[in-house]
C-alpha positions as CSV (number, residue, x, y, z in Angstrom):
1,X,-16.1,-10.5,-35.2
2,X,-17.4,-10.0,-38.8
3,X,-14.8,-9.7,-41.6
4,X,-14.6,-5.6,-41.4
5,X,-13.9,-5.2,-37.8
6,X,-11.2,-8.4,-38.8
7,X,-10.0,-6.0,-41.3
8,X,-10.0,-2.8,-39.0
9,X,-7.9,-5.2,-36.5
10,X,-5.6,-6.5,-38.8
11,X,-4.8,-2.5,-39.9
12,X,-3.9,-1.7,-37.2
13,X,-2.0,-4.5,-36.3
14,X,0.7,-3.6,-39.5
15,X,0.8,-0.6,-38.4
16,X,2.0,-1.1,-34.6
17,X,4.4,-3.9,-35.8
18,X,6.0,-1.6,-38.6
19,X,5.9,1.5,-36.3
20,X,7.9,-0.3,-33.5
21,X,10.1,-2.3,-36.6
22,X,11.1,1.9,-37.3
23,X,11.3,3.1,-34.0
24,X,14.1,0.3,-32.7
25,X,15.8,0.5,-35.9
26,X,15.7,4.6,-36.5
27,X,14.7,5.6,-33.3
28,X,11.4,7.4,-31.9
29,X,12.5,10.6,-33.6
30,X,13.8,10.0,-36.6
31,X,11.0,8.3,-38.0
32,X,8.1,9.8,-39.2
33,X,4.0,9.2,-39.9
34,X,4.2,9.5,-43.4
35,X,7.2,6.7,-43.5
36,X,5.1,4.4,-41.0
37,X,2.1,4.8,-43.7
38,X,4.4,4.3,-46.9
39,X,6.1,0.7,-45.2
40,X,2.7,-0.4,-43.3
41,X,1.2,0.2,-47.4
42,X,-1.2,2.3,-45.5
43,X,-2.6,6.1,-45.6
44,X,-1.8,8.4,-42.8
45,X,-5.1,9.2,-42.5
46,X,-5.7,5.5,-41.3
47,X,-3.3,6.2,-39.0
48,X,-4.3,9.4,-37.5
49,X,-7.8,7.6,-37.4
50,X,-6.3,4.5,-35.3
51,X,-3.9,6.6,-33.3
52,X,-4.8,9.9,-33.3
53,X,-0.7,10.9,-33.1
54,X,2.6,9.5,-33.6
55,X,3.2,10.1,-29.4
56,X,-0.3,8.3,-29.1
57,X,1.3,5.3,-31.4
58,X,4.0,5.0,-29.2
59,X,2.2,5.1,-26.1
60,X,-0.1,2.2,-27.6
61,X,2.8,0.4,-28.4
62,X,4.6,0.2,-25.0
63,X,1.5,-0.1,-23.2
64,X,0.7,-3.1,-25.6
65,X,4.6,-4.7,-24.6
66,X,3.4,-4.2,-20.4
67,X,0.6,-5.6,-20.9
68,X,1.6,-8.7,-22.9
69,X,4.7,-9.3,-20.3
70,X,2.0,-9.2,-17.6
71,X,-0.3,-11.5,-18.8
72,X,3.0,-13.5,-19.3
73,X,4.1,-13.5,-16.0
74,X,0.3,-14.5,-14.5
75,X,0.0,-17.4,-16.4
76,X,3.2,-18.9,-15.1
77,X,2.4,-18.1,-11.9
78,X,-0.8,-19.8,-11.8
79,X,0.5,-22.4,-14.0
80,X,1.3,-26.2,-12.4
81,X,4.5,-27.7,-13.4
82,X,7.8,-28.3,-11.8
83,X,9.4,-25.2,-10.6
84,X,12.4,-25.4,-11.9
85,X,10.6,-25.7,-15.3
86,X,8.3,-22.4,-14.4
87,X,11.5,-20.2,-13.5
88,X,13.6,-21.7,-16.5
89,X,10.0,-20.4,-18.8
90,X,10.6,-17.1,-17.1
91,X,13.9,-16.6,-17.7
92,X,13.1,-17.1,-21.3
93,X,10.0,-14.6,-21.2
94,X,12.3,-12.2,-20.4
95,X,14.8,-12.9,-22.9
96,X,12.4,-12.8,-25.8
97,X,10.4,-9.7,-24.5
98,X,13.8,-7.6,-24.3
99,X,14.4,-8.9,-27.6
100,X,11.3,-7.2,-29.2
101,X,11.9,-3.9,-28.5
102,X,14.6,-1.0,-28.4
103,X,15.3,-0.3,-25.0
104,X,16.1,3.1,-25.6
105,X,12.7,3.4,-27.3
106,X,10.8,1.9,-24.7
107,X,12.7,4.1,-21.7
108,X,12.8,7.5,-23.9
109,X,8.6,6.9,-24.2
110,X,9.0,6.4,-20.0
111,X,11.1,9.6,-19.5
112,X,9.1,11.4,-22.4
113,X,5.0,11.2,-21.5
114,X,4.2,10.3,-18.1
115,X,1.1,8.6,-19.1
116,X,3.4,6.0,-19.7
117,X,5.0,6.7,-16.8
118,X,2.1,5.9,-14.6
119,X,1.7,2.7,-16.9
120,X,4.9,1.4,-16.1
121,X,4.9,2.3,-12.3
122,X,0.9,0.6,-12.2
123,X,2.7,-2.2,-13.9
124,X,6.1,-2.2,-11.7
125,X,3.3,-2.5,-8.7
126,X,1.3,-5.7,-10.1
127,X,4.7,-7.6,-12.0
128,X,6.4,-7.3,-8.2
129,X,3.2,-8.8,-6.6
130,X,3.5,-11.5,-9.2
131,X,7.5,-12.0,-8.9
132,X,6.7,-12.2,-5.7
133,X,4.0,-14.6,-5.4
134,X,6.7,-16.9,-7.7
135,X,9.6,-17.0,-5.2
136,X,7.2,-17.1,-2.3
137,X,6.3,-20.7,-3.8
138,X,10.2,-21.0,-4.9
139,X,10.9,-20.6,-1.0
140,X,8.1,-23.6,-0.1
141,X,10.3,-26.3,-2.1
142,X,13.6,-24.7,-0.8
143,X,14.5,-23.1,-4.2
144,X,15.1,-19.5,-3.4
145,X,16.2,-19.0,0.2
146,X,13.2,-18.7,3.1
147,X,15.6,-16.4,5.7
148,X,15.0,-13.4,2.8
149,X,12.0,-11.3,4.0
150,X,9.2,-10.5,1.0
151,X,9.9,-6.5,1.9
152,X,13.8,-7.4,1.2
153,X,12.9,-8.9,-2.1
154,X,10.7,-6.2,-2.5
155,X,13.8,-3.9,-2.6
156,X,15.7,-6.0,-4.5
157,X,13.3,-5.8,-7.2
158,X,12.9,-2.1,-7.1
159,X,16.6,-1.9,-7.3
160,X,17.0,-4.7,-10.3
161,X,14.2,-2.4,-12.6
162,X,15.3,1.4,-11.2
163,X,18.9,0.7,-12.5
164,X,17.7,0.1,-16.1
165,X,15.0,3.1,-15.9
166,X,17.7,5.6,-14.9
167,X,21.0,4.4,-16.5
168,X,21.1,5.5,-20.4
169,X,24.8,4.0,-21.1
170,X,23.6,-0.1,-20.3
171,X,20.8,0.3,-22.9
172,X,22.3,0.0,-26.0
173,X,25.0,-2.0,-24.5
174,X,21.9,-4.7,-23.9
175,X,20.3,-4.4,-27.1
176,X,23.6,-5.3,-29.0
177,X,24.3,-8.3,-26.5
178,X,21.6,-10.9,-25.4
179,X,23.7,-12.9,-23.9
180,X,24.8,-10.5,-21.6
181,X,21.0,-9.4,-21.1
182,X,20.2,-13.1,-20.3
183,X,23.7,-13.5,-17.7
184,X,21.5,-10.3,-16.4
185,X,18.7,-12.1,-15.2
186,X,20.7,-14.9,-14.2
187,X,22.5,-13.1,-11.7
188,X,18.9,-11.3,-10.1
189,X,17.5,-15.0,-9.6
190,X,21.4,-16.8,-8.2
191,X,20.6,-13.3,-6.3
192,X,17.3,-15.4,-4.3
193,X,18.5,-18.7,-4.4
194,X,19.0,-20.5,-1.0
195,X,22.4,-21.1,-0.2
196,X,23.7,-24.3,-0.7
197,X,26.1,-24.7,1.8
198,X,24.1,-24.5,5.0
């Protein structure tokens, strides 16, 4: 990469880093080009060049937080190192990924422009297959329980990510509590793990 394309890069790096700094803090809405281009110490023009639109920006953005999580996930899964070391890295994926971004952002751009709507479900499809391949080796070493069938975990899953994706009111409640975000995923992994007791 020679040291304009480095620059080009770089650009538009600020800018996608200030734009999502605005959107969780403002919101999608209240923010506008001209105030991405005066923090990013920018032009719009570059902007408009890079993105083409402000709904483009976003849509960049989100697909740019998918992507990263998924790349995230396939690592660990093809990773070798003690299990309970892998799902304990997971957990803390999660944890840091919910803690770049607004929720309420990165649902509204969902609900909004169904180009990102057929990101995310392409996504749901490969991060199950992925979650899935993790507690299938989880269920080898006794972990997570072997009596739960893959299509009930399946379910599960589609139940765990279609309750943040259609209720509004958790959102903010999330954003403002980690902790609680982290007790979250807790609960959908104690959800798989074998039972002790028999």
């Amino acid at each position: 990469m020679d040291g304009f394309e480095k620059r080009r890069n770089d650009k538009k790096e600020i800018i996608i880093q200030t734009a999502l700094e605005l959107f969780n803090k403002y919101g999608y809405e209240k923010v506008t080009v001209t105030e991405i281009a005066e923090k990013a110490h920018v032009s719009k023009v570059s902007i408009y060049n890079f993105f083409e639109s402000k709904d483009n920006l976003r849509r960049i953005i989100i697909k740019g937080i998918l992507d990263e999580s998924l790349e995230e996930t396939k690592t660990l899964v093809e990773k070798e190192c003690n299990f309970i070391d892998k799902m304990g890295e997971y957990l803390e994926n999660r944890i840091i990924h919910g803690g770049q971004y607004n929720m309420e952002f990165f649902f509204d751009g969902v609900e909004r422009d169904p180009v990102v709507r057929q990101y995310l479900d392409d996504f749901n499809i490969e991060n199950k297959q992925l979650i899935t391949s993790l507690i299938q080796e989880g269920k080898k070493i006794g972990y997570f329980s072997a009596d739960v069938s893959d299509t009930a975990i399946e379910v599960y899953i589609d139940i765990f990510y279609s309750y943040f994706l259609h209720n509004r009111k958790i959102r903010p409640i999330l954003d403002r509590d980690p902790k609680l975000a982290k007790e979250i995923n807790l609960l959908f992994l104690d959800g798989l793990i074998r039972h002790r007791g028999k």
